[in-house]
One Martini backbone bead per residue (centre of mass of N, CA, C, O) as a GRO file, in nm:
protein
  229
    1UNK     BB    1   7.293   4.216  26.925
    2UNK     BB    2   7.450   4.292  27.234
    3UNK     BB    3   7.531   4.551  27.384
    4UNK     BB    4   7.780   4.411  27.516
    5UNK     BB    5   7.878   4.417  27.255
    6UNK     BB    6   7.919   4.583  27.133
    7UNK     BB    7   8.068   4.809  27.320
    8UNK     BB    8   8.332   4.613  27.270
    9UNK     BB    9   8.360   4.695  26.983
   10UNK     BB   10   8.411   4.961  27.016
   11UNK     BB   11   8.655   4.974  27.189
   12UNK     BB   12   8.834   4.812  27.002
   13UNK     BB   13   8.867   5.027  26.773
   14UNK     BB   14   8.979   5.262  26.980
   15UNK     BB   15   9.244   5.097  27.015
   16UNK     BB   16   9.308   5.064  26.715
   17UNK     BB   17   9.308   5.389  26.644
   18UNK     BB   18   9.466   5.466  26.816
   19UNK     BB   19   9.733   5.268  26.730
   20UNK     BB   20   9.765   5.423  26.462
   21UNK     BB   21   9.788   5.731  26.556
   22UNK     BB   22  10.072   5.668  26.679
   23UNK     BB   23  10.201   5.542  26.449
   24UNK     BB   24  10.211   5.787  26.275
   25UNK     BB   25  10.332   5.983  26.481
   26UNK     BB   26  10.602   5.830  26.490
   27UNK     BB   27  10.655   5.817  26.181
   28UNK     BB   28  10.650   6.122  26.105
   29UNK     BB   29  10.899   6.185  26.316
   30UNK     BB   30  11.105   6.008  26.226
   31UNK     BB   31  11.137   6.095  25.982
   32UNK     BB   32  11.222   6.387  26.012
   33UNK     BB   33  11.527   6.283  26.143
   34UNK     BB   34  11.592   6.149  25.953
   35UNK     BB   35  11.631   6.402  25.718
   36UNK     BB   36  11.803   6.575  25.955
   37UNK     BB   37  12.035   6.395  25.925
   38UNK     BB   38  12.077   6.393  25.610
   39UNK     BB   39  12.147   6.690  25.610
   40UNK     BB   40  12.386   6.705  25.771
   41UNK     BB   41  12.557   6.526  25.646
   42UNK     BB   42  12.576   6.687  25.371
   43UNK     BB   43  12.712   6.944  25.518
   44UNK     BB   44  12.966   6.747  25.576
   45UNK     BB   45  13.315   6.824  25.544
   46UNK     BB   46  13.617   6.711  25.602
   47UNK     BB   47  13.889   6.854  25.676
   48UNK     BB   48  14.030   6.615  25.605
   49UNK     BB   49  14.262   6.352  25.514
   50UNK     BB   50  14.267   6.076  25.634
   51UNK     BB   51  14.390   5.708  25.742
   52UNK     BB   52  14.120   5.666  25.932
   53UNK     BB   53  13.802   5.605  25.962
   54UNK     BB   54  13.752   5.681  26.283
   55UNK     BB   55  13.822   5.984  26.208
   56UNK     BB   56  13.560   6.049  26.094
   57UNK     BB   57  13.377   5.950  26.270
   58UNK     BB   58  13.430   6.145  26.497
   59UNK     BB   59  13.366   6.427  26.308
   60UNK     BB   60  13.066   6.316  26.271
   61UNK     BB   61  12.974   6.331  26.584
   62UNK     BB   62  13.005   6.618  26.638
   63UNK     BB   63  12.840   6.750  26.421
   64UNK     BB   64  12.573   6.625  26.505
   65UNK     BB   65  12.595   6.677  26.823
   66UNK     BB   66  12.585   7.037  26.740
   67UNK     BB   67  12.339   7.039  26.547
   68UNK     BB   68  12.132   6.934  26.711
   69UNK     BB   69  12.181   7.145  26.935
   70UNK     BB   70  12.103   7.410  26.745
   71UNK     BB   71  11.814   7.301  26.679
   72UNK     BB   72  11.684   7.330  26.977
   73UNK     BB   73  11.767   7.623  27.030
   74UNK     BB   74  11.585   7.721  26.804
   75UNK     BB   75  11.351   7.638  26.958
   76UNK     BB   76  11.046   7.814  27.082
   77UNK     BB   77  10.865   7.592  27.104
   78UNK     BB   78  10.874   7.372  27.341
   79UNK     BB   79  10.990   7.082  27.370
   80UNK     BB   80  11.341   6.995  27.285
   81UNK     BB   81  11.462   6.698  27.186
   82UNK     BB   82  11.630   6.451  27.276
   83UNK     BB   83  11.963   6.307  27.137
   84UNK     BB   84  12.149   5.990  27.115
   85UNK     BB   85  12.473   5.973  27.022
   86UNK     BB   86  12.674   5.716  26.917
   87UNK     BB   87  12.937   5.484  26.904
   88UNK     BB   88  13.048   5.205  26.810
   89UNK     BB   89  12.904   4.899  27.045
   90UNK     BB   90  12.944   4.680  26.807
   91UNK     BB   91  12.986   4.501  26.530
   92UNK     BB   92  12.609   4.469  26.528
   93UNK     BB   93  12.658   4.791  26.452
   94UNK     BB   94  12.728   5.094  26.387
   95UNK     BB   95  12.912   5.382  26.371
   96UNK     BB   96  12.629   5.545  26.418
   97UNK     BB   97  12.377   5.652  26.649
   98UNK     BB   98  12.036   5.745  26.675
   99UNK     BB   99  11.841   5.654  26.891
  100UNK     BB  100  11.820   5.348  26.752
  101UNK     BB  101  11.754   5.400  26.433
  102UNK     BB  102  11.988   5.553  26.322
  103UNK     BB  103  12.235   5.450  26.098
  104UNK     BB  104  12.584   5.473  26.026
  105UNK     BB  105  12.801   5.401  25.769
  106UNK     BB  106  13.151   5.395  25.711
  107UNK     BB  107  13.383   5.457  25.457
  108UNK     BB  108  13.720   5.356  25.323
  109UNK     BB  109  13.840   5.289  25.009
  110UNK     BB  110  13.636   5.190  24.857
  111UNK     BB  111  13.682   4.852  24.714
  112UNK     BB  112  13.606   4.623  24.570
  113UNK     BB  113  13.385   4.356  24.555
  114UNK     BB  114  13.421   4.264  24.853
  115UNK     BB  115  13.364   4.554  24.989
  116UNK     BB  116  13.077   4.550  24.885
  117UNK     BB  117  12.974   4.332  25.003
  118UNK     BB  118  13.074   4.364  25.333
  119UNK     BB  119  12.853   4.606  25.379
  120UNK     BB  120  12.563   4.464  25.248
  121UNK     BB  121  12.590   4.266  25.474
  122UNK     BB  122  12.579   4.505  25.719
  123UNK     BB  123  12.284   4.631  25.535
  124UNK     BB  124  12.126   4.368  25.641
  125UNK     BB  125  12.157   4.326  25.926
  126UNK     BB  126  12.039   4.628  26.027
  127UNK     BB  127  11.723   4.574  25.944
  128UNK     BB  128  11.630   4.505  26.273
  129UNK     BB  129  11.805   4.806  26.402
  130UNK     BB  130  11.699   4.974  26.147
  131UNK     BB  131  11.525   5.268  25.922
  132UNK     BB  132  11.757   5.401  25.893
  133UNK     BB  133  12.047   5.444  25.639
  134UNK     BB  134  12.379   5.549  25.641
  135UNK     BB  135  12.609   5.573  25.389
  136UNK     BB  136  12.957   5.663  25.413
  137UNK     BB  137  13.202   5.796  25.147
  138UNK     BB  138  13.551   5.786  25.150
  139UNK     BB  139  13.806   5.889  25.024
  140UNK     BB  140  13.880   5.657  24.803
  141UNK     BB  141  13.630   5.653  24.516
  142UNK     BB  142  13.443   5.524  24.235
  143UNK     BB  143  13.223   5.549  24.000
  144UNK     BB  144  13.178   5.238  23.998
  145UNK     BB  145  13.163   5.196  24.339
  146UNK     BB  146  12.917   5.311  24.323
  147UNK     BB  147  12.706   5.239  24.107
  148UNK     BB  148  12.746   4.941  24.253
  149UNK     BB  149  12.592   5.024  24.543
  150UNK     BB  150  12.340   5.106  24.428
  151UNK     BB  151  12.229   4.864  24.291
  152UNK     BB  152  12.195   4.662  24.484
  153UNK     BB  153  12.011   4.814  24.657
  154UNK     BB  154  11.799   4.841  24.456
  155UNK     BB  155  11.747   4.503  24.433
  156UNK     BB  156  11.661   4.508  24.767
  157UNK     BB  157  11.496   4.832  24.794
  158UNK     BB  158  11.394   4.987  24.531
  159UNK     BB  159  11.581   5.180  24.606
  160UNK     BB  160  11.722   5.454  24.674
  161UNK     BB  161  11.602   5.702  24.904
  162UNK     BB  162  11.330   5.577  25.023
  163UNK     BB  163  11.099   5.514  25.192
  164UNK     BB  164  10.889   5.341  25.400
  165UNK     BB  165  10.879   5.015  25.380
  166UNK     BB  166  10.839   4.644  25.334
  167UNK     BB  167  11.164   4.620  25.182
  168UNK     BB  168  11.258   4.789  25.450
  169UNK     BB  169  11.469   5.021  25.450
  170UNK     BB  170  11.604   5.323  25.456
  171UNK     BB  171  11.846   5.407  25.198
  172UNK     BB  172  12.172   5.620  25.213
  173UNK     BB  173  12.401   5.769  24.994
  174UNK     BB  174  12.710   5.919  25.092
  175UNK     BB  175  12.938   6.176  24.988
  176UNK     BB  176  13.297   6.217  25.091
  177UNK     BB  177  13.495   6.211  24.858
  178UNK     BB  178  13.781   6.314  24.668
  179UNK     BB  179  13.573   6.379  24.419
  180UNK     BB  180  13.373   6.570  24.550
  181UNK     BB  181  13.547   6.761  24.703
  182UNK     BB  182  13.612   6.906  24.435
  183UNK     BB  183  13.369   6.979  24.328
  184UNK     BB  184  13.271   7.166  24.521
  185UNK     BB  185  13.522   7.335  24.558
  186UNK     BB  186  13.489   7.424  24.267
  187UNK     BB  187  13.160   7.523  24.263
  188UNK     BB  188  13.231   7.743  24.452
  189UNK     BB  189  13.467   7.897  24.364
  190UNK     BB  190  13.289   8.011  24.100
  191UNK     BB  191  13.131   8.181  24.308
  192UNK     BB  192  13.048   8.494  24.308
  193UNK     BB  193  13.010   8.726  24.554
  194UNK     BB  194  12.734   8.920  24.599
  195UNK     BB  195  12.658   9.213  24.685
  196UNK     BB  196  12.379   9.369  24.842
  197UNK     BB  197  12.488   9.669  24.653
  198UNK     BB  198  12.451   9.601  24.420
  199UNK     BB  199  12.434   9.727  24.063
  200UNK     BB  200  12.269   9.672  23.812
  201UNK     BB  201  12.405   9.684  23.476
  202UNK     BB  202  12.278   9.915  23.199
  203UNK     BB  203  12.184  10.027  22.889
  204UNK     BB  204  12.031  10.302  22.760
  205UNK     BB  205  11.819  10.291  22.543
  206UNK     BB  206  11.845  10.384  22.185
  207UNK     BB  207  11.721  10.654  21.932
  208UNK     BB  208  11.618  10.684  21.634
  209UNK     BB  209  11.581  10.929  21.425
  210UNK     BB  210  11.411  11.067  21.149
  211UNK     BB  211  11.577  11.236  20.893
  212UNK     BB  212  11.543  11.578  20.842
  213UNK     BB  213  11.462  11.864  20.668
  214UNK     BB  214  11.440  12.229  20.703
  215UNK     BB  215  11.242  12.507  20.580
  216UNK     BB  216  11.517  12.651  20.623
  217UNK     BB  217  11.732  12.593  20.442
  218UNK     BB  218  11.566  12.685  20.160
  219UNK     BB  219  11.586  12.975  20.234
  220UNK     BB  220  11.669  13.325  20.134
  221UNK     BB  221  11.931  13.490  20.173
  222UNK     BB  222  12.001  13.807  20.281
  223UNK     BB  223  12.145  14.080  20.151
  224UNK     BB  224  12.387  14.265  20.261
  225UNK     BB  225  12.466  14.607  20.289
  226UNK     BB  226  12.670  14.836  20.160
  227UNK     BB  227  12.878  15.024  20.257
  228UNK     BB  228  12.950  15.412  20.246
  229UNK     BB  229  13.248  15.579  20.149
   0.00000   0.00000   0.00000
């Protein structure tokens, strides 16, 4: 092998490991964002109940570019990323995008066969535009109709919330319907807030000691002398 090919094949190694290097170091910016945007997703609350879905996305779309500027102004060191945020540009788009990688789609009062059918159609075509997809499921929804939108995920995506891989995006199930908030505001309200001053009551254990007898009890008593009247 002749040194300017070496040297050529050297160049081209090098040119392949710098671009696995910057994919990777993509790879795990993006999986953090991911991540970063599903913890917001899970902290959000909806206000009320609302009666238009739009209603949901307006107040989700607001608290997620809140918590990302939050989470910005926290960064001590380096320059903070900015996020842009926006709510859906067309049909063929989610209800909410970050950055163009994550999309985020809301349904309220799912239930039928029908519209969990058209759904899932809705986040096979994502699979081109987005690498994280989170499904946000509001309103009246059933134990049955979510059981059965993770089995159809489970079996195109091979598991709800699996990381980046081969078989798809990764897809996030997250529940804000009316029986989740009940159960939320239930075991809040159950827990009772402990004041940091509180001093923890405990019993003092006690000591039982065994009985005996005195040697002066069976001692002789003195008889005292009668006076002389």
């Amino acid at each position: 092998m002749s040194e300017t090919g070496s040297m050529e094949d050297i160049r081209k190694d090098k040119k392949k490991y710098g671009e696995e290097i910057r994919n990777n170091k993509e790879c795990e910016m993006f999986e953090s964002l991911c991540d970063t945007v599903l913890g917001i997703v899970e902290r959000w609350i909806p206000k009320k109940k609302y009666s238009k879905e739009i209603e949901y996305r307006d107040e989700l779309v607001e608290f997620i570019r809140n918590e990302l500027k939050r989470r910005q102004q926290d960064i001590l060191f380096g320059t903070p990323k900015k996020h842009h945020v926006k709510k859906e540009a067309g049909r063929a788009h989610a209800d909410i995008e970050i950055d163009r990688n994550i999309g985020i789609e809301l349904k309220r009062n799912l239930k039928g066969k029908t519209e969990m059918n058209r759904l899932s159609g809705q986040i096979i075509d994502y699979e081109g535009d987005y690498s994280c997809i989170i499904v946000v499921l509001c309103g009246e929804v059933s134990e049955e109709t979510v059981d059965e939108l993770e089995y159809q995920f489970e079996q195109r995506y091979g598991g709800v919330g699996l990381g980046l891989g081969t078989q798809g995006p990764r897809v996030e199930i997250v529940r804000k319907d009316e029986i989740w908030i009940k159960r939320k505001k239930k075991k809040t309200s159950s827990k009772k807030p402990q004041s940091p001053f509180d001093i923890p009551s405990f019993n003092l254990p006690t000591f039982d000691f065994p009985s005996f007898d005195s040697p002066f009890d069976n001692a002789p008593k003195k008889k005292g002398r009668k006076k002389k009247g």
